[in-house]
MARZALUM-259291 format. One record per atom (N, C-alpha, C, O): atom name; x, y, z; residue number from 1. Coordinates in Angstrom, 1 decimal, m for minus. Example, Ala and Ser with C-alpha at 12.3 -4.5 7.8 and 13.67 -1.06 7.14 Angstrom:
<recs>
["N",[13.2,m5.7,7.8],1] ["CA",[12.3,m4.5,7.8],1] ["C",[13.2,m3.3,7.8],1] ["O",[14.2,m3.3,8.5],1] ["N",[12.8,m2.2,7.1],2] ["CA",[13.7,m1.1,7.1],2] ["C",[12.9,0.0,7.9],2] ["O",[13.4,1.1,8.0],2] 
</recs>
This chain:
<recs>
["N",[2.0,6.2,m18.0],1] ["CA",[1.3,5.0,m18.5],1] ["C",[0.2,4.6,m17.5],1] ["O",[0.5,4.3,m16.4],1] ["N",[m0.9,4.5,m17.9],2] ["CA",[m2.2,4.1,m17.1],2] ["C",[m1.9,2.6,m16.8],2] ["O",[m1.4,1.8,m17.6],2] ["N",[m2.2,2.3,m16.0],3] ["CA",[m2.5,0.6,m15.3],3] ["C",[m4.1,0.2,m15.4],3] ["O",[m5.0,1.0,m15.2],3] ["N",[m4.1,m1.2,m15.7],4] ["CA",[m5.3,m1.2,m15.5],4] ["C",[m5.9,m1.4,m14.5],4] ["O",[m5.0,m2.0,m13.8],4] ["N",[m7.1,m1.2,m13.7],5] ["CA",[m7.5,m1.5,m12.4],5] ["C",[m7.8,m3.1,m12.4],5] ["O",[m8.4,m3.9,m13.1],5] ["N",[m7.0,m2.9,m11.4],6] ["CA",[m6.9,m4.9,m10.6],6] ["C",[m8.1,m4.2,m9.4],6] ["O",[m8.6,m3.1,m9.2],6] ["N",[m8.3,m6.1,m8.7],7] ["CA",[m8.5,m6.4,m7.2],7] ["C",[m7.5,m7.1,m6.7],7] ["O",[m6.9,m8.1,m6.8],7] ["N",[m7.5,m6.0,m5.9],8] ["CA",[m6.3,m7.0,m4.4],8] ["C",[m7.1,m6.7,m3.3],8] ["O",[m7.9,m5.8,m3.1],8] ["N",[m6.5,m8.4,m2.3],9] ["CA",[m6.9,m8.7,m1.4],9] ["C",[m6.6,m7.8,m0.5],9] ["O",[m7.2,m8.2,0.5],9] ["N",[m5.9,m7.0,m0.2],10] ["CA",[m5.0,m6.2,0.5],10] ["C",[m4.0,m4.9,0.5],10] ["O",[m3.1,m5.1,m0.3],10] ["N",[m3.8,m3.9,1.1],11] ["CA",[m2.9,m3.6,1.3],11] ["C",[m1.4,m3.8,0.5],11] ["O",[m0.6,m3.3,m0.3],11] ["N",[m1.4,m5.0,1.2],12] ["CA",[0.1,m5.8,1.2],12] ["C",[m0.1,m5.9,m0.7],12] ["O",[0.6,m5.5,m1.7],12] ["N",[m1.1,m6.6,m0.4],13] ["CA",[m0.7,m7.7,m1.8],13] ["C",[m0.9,m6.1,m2.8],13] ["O",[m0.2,m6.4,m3.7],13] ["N",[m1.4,m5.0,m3.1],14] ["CA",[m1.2,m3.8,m3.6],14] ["C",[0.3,m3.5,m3.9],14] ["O",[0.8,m3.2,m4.9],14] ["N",[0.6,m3.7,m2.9],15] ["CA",[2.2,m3.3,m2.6],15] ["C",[3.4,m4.1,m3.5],15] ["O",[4.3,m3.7,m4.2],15] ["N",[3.1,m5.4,m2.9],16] ["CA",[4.0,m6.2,m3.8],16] ["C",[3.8,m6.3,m5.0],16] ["O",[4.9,m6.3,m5.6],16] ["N",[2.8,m6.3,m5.7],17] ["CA",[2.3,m6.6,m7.0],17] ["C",[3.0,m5.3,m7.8],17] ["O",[3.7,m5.3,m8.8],17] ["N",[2.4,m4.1,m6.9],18] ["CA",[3.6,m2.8,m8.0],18] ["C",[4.7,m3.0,m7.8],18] ["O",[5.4,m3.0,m8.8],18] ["N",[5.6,m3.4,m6.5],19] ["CA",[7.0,m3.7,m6.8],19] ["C",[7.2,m4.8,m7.8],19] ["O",[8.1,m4.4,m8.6],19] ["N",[6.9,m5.7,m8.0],20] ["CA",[6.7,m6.6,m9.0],20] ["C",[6.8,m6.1,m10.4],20] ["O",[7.7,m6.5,m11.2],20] ["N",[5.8,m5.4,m10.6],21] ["CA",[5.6,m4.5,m12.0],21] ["C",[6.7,m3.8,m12.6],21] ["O",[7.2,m3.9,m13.7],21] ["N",[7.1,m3.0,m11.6],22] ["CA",[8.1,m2.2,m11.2],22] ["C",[9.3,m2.8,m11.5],22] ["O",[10.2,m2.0,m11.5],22] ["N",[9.6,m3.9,m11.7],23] ["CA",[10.8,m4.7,m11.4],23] ["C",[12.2,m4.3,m10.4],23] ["O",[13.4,m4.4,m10.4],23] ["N",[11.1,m3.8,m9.7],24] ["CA",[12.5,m3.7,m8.3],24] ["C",[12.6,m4.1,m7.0],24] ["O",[11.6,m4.0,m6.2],24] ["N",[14.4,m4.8,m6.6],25] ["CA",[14.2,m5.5,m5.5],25] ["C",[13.6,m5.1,m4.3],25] ["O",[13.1,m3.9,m4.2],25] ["N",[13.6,m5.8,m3.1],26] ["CA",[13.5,m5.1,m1.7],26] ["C",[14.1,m4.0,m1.8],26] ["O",[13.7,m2.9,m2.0],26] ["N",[15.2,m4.5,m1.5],27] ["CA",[16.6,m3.5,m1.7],27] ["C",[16.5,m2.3,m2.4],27] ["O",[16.3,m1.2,m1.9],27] ["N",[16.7,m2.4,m3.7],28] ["CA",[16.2,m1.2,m4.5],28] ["C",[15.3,m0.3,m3.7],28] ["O",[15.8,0.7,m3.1],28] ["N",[13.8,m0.6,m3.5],29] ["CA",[12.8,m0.4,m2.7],29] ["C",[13.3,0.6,m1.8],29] ["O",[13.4,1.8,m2.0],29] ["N",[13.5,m0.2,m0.6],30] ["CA",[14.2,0.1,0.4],30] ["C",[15.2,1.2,0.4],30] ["O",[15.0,2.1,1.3],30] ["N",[16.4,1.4,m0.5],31] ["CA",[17.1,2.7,m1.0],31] ["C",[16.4,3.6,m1.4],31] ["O",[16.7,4.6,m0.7],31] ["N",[15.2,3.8,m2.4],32] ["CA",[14.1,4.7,m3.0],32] ["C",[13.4,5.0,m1.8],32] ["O",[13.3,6.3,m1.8],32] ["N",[12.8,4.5,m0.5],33] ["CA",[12.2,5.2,0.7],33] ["C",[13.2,5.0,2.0],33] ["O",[12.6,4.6,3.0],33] ["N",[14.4,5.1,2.2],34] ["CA",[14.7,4.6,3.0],34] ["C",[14.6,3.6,4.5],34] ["O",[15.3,3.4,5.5],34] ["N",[13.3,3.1,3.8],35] ["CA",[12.9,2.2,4.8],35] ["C",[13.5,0.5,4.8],35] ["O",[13.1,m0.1,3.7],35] ["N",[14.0,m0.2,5.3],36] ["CA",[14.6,m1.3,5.7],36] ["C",[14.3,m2.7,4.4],36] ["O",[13.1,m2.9,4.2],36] ["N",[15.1,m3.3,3.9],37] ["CA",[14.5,m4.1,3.4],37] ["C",[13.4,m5.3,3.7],37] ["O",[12.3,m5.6,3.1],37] ["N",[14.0,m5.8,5.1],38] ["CA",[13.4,m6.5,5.8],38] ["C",[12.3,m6.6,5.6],38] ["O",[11.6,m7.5,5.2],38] ["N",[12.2,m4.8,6.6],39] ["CA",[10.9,m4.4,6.9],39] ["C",[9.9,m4.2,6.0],39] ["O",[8.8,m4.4,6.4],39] ["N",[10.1,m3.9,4.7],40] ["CA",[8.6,m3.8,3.8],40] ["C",[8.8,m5.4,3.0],40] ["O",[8.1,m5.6,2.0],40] ["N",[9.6,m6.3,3.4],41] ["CA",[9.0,m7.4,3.2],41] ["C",[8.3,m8.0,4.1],41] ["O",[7.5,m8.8,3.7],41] ["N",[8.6,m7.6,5.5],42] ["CA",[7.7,m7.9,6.8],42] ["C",[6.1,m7.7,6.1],42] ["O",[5.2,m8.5,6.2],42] ["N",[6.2,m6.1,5.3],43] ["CA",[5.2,m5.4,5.5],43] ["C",[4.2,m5.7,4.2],43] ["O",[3.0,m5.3,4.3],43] ["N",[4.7,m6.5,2.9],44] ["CA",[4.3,m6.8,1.9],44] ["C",[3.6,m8.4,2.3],44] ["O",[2.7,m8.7,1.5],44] ["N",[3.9,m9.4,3.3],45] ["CA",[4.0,m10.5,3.6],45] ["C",[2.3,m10.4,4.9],45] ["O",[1.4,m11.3,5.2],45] ["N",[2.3,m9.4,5.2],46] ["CA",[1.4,m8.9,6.2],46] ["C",[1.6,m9.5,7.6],46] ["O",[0.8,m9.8,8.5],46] ["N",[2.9,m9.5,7.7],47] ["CA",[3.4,m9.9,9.5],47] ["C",[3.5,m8.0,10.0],47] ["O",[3.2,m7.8,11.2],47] ["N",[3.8,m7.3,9.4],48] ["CA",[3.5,m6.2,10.0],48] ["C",[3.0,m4.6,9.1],48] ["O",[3.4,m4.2,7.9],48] ["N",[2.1,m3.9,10.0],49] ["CA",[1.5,m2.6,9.2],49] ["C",[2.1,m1.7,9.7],49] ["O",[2.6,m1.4,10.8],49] ["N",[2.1,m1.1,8.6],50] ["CA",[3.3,0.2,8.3],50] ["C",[2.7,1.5,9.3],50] ["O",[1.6,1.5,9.7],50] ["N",[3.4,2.3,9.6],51] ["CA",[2.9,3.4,9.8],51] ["C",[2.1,4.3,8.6],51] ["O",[1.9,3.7,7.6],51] ["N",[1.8,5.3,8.6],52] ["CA",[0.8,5.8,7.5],52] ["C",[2.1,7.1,6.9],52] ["O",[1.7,7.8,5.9],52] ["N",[3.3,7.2,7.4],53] ["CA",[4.7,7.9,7.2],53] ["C",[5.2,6.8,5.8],53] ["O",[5.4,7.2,4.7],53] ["N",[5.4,5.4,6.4],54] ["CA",[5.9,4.2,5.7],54] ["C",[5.1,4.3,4.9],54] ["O",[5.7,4.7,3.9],54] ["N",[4.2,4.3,4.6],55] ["CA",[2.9,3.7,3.4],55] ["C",[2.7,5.1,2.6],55] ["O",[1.8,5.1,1.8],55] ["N",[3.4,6.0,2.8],56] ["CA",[3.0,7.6,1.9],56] ["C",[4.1,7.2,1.3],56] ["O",[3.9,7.0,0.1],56] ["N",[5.4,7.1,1.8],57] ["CA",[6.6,6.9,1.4],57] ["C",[7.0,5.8,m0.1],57] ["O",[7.6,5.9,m1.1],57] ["N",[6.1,4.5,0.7],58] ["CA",[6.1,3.5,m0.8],58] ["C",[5.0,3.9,m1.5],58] ["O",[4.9,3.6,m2.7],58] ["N",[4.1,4.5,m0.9],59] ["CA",[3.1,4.9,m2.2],59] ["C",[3.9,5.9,m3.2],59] ["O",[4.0,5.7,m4.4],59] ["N",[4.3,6.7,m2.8],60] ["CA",[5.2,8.3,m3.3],60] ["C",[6.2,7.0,m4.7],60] ["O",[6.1,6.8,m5.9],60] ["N",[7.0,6.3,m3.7],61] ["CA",[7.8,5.8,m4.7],61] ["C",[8.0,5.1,m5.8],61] ["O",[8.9,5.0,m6.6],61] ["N",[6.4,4.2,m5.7],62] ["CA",[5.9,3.4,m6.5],62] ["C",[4.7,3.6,m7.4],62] ["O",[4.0,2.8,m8.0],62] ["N",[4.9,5.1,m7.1],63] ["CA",[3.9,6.0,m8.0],63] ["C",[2.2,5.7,m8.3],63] ["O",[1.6,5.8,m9.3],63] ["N",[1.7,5.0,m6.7],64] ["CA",[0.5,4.2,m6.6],64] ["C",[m0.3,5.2,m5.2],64] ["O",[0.0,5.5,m4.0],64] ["N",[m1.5,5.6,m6.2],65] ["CA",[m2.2,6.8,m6.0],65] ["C",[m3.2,6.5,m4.3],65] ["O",[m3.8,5.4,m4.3],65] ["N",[m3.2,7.3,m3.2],66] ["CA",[m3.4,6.8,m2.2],66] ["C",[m4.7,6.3,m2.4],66] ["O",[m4.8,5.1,m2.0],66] ["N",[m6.0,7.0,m3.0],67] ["CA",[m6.8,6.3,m3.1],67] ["C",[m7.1,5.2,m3.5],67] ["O",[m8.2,4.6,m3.1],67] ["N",[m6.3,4.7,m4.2],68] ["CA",[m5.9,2.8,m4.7],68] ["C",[m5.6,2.4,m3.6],68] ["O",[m6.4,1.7,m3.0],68] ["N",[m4.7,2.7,m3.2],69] ["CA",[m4.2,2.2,m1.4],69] ["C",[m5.0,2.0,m0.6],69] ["O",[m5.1,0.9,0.0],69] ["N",[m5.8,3.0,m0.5],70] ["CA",[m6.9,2.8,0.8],70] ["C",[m8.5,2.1,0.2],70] ["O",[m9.3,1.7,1.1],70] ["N",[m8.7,2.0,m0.9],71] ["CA",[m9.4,1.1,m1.4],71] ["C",[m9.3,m0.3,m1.4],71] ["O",[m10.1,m1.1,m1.2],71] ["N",[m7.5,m0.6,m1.7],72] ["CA",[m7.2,m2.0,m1.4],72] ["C",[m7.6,m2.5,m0.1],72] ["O",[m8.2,m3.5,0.1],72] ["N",[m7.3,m1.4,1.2],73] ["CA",[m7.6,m2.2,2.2],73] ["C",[m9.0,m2.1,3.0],73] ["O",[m9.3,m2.0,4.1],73] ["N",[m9.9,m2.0,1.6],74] ["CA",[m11.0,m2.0,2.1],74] ["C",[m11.8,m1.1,2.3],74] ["O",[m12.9,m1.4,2.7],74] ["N",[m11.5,0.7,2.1],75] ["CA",[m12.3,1.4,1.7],75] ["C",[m13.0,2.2,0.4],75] ["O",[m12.6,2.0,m0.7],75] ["N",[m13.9,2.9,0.6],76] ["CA",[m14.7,3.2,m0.9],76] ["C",[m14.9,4.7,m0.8],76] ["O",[m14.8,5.5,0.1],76] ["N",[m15.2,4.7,m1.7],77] ["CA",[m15.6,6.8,m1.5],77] ["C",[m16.4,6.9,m1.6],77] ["O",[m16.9,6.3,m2.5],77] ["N",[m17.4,7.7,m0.8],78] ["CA",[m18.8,8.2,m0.9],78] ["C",[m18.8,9.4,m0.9],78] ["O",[m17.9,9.9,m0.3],78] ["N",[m19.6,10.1,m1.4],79] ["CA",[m19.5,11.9,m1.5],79] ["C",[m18.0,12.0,m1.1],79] ["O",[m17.9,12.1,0.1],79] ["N",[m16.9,12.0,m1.7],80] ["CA",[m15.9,12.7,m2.1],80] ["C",[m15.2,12.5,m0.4],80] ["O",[m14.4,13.3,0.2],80] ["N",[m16.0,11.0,0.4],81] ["CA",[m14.9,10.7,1.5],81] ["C",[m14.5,8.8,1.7],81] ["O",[m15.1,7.8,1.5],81] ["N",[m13.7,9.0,2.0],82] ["CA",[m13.0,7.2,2.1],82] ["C",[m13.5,6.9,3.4],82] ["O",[m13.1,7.4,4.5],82] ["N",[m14.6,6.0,3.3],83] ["CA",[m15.0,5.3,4.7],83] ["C",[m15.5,4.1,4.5],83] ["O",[m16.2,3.8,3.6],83] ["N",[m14.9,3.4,5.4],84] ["CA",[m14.8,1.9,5.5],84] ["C",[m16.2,1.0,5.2],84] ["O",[m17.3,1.4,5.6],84] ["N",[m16.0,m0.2,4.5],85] ["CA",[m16.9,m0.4,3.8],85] ["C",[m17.7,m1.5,5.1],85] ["O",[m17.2,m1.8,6.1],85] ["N",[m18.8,m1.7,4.6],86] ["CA",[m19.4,m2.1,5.5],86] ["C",[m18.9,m3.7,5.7],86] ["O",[m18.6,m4.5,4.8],86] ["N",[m18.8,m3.9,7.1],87] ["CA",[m18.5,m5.2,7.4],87] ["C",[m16.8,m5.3,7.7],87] ["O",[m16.1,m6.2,8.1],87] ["N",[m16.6,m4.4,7.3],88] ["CA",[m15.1,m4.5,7.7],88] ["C",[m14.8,m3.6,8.9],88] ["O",[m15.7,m2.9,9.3],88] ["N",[m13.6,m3.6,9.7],89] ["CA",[m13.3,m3.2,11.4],89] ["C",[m12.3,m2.3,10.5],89] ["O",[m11.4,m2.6,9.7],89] ["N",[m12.9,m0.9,10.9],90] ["CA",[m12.2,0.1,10.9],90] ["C",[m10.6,0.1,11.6],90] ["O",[m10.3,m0.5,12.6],90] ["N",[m9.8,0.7,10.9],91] ["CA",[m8.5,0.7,11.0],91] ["C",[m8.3,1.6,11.8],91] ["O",[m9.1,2.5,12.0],91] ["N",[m6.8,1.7,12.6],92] ["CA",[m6.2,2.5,13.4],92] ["C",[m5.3,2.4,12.8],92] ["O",[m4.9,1.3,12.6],92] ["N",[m4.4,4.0,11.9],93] ["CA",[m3.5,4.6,11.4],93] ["C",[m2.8,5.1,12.2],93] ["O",[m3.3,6.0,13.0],93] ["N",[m1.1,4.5,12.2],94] ["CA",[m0.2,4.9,13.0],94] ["C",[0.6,6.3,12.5],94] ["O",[0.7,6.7,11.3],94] ["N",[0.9,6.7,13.1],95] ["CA",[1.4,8.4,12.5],95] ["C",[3.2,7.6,12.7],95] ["O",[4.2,8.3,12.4],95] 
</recs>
């Protein structure tokens, strides 16, 4: 089923909005990547950024295509590469 293209302010708010859609808890969530409930509500809330392991993991599970992902937080494609759009501070991805 195609979704239609939104804008989000973020990352985060990308994140939450498909869990939302999705109708599933943290918890749920959390069982599906085994990552912490807590923690991707830390990480949906924007008190903390995931590693780029974590963010493959809920992308994989929430079936939300990376390039949506990295567009939410601010990049765009140019000739067939994702680079940060102007005016925004380039990101440092945690492995």
């Amino acid at each position: 089923m195609a979704r239609a293209k939104q804008n989000y302010e973020s990352g985060h708010d990308l994140l939450k909005a498909r869990r939302a859609e999705l109708g599933l808890s943290l918890r749920q969530l959390g069982a599906m990547t085994g990552i912490n409930a807590s923690h991707i509500k830390d990480i949906e809330k924007g008190r903390k950024e995931p590693s780029i392991t974590k963010t493959l993991r809920l992308l994989e599970a929430m079936s939300i295509p990376v390039k949506e992902y990295f567009q939410a937080i601010g990049y765009e494609e140019k000739k067939g590469k994702m680079v940060a759009v102007q005016g925004i501070e380039p990101r440092t991805l945690r492995i």
